[in-house]
VEXSEMI-426904 format. One line per field, with one value per residue: x, y, z of N, C-alpha, C in turn; residue number from 0. Coordinates in steps of 0.2 Angstrom, whole numbers, plus 2048, in hexadecimal, padded with zeros to 3 digits. Layout:
# VEXSEMI-426904
nx X,...
ny Y,...
nz Z,...
cax X,...
cay Y,...
caz Z,...
cx X,...
cy Y,...
cz Z,...
i NUM,...
# end
This chain:
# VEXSEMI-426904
nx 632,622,61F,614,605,5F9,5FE,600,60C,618,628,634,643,64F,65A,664,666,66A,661,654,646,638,629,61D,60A,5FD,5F1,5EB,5E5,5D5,5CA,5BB,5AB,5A0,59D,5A2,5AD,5B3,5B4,5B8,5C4,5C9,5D1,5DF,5E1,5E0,5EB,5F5,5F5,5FD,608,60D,60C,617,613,60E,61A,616,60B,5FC,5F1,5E3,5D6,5CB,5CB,5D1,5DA,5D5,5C9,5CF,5D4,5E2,5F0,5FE,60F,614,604,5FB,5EE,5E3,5D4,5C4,5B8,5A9,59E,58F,58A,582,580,578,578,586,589,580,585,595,59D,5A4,5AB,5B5,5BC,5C0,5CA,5D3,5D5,5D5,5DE,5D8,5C9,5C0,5B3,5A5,595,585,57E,578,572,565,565,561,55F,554,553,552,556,557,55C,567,56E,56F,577,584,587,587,591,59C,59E,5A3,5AE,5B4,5B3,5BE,5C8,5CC,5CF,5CE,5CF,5C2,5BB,5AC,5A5,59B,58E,590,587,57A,573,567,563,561,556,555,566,56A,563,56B,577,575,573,580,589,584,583,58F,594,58E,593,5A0,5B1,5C1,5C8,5C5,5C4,5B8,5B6,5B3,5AF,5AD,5A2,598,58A,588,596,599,59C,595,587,58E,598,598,597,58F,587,581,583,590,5A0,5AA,5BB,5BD,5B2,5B8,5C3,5BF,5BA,5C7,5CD,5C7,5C6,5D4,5DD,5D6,5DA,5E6,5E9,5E6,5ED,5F9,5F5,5F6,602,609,605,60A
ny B4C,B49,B4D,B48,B40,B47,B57,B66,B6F,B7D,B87,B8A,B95,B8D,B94,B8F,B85,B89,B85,B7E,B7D,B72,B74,B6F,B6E,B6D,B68,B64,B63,B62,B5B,B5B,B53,B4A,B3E,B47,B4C,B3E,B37,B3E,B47,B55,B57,B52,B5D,B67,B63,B65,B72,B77,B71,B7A,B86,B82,B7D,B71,B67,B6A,B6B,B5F,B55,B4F,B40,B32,B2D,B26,B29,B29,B28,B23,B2C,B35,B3A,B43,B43,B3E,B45,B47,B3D,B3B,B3B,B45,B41,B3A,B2E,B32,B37,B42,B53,B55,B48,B45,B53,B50,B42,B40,B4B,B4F,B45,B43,B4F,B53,B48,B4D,B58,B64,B71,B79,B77,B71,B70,B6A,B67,B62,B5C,B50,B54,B58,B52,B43,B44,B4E,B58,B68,B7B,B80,B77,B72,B7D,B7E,B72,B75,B7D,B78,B6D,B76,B7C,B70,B6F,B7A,B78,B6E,B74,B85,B90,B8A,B8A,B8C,B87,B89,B82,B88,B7E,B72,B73,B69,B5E,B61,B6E,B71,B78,B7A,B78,B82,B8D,B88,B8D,B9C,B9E,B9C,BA6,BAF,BA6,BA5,BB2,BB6,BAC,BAC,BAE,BBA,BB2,BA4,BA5,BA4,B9E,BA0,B95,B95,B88,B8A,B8B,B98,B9C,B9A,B8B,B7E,B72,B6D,B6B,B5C,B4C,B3D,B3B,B45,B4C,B4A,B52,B53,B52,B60,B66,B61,B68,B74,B75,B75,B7F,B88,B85,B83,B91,B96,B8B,B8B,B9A,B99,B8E,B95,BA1,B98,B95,BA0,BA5,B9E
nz 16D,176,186,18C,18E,18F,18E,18A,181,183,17C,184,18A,192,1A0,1A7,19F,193,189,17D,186,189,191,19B,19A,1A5,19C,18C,17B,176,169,163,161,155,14A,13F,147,14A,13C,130,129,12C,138,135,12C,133,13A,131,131,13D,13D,133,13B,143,14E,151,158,167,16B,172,16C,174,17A,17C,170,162,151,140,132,121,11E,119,120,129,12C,13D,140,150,153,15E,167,168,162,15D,155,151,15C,16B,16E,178,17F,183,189,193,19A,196,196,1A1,1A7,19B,19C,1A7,1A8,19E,1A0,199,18F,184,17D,16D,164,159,159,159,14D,14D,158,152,148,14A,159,15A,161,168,165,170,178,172,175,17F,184,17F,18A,195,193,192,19E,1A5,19E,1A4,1B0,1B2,1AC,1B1,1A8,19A,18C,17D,16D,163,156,149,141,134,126,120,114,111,116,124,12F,13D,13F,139,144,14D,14B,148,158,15D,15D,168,173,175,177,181,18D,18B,191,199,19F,199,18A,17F,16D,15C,14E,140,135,12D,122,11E,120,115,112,10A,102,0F8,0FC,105,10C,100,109,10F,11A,120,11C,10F,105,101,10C,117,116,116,124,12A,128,12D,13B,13F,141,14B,155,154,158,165,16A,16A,172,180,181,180,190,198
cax 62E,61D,61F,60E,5FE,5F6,602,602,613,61E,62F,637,64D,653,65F,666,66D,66A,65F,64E,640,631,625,616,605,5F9,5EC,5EC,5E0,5D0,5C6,5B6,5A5,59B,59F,5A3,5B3,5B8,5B7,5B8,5CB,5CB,5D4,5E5,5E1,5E2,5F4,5FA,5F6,600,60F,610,60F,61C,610,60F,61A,614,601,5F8,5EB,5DF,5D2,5CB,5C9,5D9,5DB,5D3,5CA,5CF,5D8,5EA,5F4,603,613,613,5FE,5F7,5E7,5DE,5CF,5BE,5B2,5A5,59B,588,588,57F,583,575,57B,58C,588,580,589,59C,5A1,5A9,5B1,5BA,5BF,5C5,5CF,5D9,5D8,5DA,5E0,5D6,5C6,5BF,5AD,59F,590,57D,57C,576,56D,561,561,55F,55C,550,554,551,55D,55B,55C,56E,575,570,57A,588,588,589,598,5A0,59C,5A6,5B4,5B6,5B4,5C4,5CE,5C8,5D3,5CD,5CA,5BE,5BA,5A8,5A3,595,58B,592,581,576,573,55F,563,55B,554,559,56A,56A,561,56E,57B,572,571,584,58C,580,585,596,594,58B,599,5A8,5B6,5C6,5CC,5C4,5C0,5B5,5B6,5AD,5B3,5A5,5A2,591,587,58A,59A,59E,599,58F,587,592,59E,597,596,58A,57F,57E,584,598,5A6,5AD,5BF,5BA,5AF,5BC,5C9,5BB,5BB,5CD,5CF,5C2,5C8,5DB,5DD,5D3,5DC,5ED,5E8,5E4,5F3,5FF,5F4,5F5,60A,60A,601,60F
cay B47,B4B,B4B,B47,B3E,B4C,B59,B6B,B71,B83,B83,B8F,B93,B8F,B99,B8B,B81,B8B,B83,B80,B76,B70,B76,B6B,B72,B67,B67,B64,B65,B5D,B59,B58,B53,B45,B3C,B4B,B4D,B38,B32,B42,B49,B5E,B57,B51,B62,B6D,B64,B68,B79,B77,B70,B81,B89,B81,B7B,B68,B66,B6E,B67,B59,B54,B49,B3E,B2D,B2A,B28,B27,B2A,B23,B25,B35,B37,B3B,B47,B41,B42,B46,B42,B3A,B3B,B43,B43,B40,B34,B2E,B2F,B39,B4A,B58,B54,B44,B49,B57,B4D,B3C,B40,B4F,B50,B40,B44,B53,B52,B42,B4E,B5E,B69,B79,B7B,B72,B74,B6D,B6A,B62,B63,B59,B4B,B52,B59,B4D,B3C,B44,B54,B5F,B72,B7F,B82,B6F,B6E,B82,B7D,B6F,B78,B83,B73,B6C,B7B,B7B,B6B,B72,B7F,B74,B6B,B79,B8A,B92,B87,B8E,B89,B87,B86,B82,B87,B77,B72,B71,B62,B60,B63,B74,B6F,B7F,B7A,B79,B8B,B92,B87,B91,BA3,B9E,B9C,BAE,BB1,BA3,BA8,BBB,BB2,BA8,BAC,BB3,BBB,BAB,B9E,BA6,B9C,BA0,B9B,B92,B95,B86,B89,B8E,BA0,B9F,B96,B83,B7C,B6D,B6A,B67,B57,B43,B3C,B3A,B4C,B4D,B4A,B54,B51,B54,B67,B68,B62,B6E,B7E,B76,B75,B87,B8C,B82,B84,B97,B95,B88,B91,BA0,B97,B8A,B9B,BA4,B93,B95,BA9,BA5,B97
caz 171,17B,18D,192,189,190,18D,184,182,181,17C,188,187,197,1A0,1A9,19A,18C,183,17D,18B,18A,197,19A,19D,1A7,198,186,177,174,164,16A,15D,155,143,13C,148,148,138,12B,125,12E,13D,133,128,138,13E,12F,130,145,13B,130,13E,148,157,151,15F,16C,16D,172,16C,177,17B,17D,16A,15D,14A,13C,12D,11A,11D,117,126,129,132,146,144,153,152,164,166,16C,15E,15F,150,151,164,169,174,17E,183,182,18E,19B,19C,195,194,1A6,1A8,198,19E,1AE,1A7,199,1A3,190,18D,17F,178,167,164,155,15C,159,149,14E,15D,14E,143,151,160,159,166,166,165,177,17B,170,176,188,187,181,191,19A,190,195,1A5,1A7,19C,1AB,1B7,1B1,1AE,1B1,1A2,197,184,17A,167,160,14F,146,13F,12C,122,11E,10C,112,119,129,132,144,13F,137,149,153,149,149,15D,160,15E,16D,178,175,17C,18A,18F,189,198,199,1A3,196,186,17A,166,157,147,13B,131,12C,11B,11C,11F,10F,113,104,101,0F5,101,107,106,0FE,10C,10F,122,122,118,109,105,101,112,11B,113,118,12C,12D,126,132,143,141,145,152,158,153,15E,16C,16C,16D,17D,185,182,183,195,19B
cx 629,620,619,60A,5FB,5F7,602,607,615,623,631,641,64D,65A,665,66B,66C,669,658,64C,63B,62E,61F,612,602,5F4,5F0,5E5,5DA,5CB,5C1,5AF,5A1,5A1,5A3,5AE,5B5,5BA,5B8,5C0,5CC,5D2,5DF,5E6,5E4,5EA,5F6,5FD,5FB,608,611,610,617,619,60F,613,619,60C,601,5F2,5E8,5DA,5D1,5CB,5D0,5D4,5D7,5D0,5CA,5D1,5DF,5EC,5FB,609,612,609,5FC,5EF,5E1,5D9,5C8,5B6,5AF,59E,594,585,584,582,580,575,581,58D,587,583,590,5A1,5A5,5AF,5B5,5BE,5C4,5CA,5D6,5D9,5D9,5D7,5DA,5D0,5C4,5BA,5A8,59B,58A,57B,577,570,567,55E,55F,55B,556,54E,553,557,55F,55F,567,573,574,575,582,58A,58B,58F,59E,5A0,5A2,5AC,5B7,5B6,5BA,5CB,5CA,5CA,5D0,5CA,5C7,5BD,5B2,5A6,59D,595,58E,588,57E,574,56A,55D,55E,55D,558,561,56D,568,569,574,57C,572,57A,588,589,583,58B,598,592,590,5A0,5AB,5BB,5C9,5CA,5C1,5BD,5B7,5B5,5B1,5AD,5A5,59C,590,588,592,59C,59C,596,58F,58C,59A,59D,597,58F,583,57D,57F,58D,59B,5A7,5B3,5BD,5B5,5B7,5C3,5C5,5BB,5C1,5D1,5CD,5C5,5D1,5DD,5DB,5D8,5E4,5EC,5EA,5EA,5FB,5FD,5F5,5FE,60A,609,608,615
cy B4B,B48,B4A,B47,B46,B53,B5E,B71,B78,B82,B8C,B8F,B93,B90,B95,B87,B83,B89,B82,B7B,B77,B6F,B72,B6F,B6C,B67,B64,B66,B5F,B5D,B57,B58,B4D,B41,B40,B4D,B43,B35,B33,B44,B51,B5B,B56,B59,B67,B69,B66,B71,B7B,B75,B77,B87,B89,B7F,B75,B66,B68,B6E,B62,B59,B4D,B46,B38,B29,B29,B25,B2C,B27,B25,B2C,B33,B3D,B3D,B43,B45,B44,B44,B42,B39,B40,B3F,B42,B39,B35,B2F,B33,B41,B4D,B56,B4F,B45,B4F,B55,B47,B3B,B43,B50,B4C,B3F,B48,B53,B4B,B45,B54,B65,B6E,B7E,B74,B73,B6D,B71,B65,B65,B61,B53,B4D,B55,B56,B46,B3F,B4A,B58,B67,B74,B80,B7D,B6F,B77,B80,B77,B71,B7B,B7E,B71,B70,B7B,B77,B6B,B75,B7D,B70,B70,B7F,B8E,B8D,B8C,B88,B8D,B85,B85,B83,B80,B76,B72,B6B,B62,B5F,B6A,B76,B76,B7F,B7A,B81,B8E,B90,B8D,B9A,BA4,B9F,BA3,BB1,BAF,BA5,BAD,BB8,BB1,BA9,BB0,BB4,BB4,BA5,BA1,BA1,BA2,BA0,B98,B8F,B90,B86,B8D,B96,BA1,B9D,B8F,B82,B76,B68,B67,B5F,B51,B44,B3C,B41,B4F,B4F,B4E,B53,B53,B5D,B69,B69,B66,B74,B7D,B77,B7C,B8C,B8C,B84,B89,B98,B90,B8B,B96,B9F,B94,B8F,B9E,B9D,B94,B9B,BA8,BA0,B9B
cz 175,182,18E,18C,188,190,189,184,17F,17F,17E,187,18E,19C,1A4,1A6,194,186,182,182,187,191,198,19E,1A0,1A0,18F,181,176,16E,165,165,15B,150,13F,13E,146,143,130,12C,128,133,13B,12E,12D,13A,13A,12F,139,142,137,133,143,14E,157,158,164,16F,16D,16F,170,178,17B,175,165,159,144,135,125,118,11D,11F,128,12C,136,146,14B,154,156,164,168,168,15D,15A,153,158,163,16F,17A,185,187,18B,195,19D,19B,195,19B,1A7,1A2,198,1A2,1AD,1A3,19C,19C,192,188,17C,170,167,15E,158,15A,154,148,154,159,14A,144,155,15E,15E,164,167,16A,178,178,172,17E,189,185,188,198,19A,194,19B,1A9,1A4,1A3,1B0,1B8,1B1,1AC,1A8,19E,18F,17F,172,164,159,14D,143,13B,12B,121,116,10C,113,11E,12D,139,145,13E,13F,14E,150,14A,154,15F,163,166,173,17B,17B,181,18E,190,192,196,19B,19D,191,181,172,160,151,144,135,12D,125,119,11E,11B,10C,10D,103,0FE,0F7,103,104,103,103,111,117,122,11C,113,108,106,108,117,11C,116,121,12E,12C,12B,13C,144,143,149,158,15B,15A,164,16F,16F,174,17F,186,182,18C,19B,19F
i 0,1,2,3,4,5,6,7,8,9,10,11,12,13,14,15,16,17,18,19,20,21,22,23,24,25,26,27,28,29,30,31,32,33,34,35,36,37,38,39,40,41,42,43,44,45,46,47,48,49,50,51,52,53,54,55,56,57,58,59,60,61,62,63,64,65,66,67,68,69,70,71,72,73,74,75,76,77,78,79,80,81,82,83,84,85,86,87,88,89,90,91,92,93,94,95,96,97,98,99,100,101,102,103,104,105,106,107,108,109,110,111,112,113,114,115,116,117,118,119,120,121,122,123,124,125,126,127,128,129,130,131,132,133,134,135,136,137,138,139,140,141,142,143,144,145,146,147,148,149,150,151,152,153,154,155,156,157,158,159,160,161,162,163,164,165,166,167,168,169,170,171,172,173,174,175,176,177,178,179,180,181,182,183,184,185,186,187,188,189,190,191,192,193,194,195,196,197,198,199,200,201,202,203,204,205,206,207,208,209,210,211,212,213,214,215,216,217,218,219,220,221,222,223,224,225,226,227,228,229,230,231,232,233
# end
């Protein structure tokens, strides 16, 4: 059983009754994107790979969004998360990202964003890594410790240039940013690492089974990692 919505748990032996606890953290995890995170199939792919670790119990996952659509569904998945069809970072960054935050407090985010600020909003690279920077910002202002996941873009079945600079641009920001106290990470879904069109729907933007097999291979380890410092740390 979760003790807490918002809740990313240990299992400690304690000495008192000789047996396993659950420690509750103030934070949990957040799934934090566009379409690509609400209403595509990775995010059931990564619990499973948290049940073949053994850490299904012992995370939350959170945010204001639940479910899923058209995706086969593990037992116990949980389904909360912060992906919001059709949105950008740029908005994102200036109108949601704190008051989401400071509401779940997480331990850990993990975010793909800048698709849509590309292909709607036509933002620049700087326009969609500065609002990274902001994002974070309001991560850290929530909980200092806070780890962070970023994803390179998936591809577009146009091989839009902006997303390749946004991509070419992150390794950078990263070095910039990263800390001992809150390190950030990368989970490379993008065309050089593998990604191919022929991952994609039809309409050349979202996943396809096979996509969302190469982001959940890409995000889980990442995830994994971090799920352990957060209970190494406790």
């Amino acid at each position: 059983m979760k003790l807490s919505r918002f809740a990313l748990f240990a299992s400690l032996t304690s000495s008192t009754v000789g047996q396993a606890v659950k420690v509750t953290r103030r934070g949990g995890l957040v799934l934090l994107g566009d379409s690509i995170t609400e209403i595509t199939c990775w995010r059931p792919l990564v619990w499973e790979q948290l049940v073949s670790a053994g850490l299904d119990g012992s995370v939350d996952f959170v945010g204001s969004m639940s479910g899923v659509q058209g995706c086969s569904t593990p037992a116990g998945f949980d389904a909360d998360h912060e992906g919001h069809s059709g949105w950008q970072a740029y908005d994102i960054a200036r109108n949601n990202i704190a008051d989401w935050v400071q509401s779940t407090t997480p331990d850990i985010v993990q975010f793909m964003l800048g698709t849509n600020d590309v292909n709607i909003g036509k933002h620049s690279v700087d326009d969609i890594i500065g609002s990274y920077t902001m994002m974070l910002e309001a991560m850290r202002a929530a909980n200092p410790n806070v780890k962070v996941i970023v994803d390179k873009l998936i591809p577009t079945s146009w091989s839009d240039p902006t997303i390749e600079a946004v991509n070419t641009a992150i390794p950078d920001w990263v070095a910039e940013q990263t800390t001992d106290e809150s390190p950030i990470a990368i989970a490379d879904c993008s065309a050089a690492a593998g990604f191919t069109t022929g991952m994609l729907q039809g309409d050349g933007v979202h996943p396809n089974s096979q996509g969302d097999q190469f982001i959940a291979e890409q995000v889980g380890p990442q995830l994994i990692q971090f799920i352990e410092d957060v209970q190494g740390s406790l």
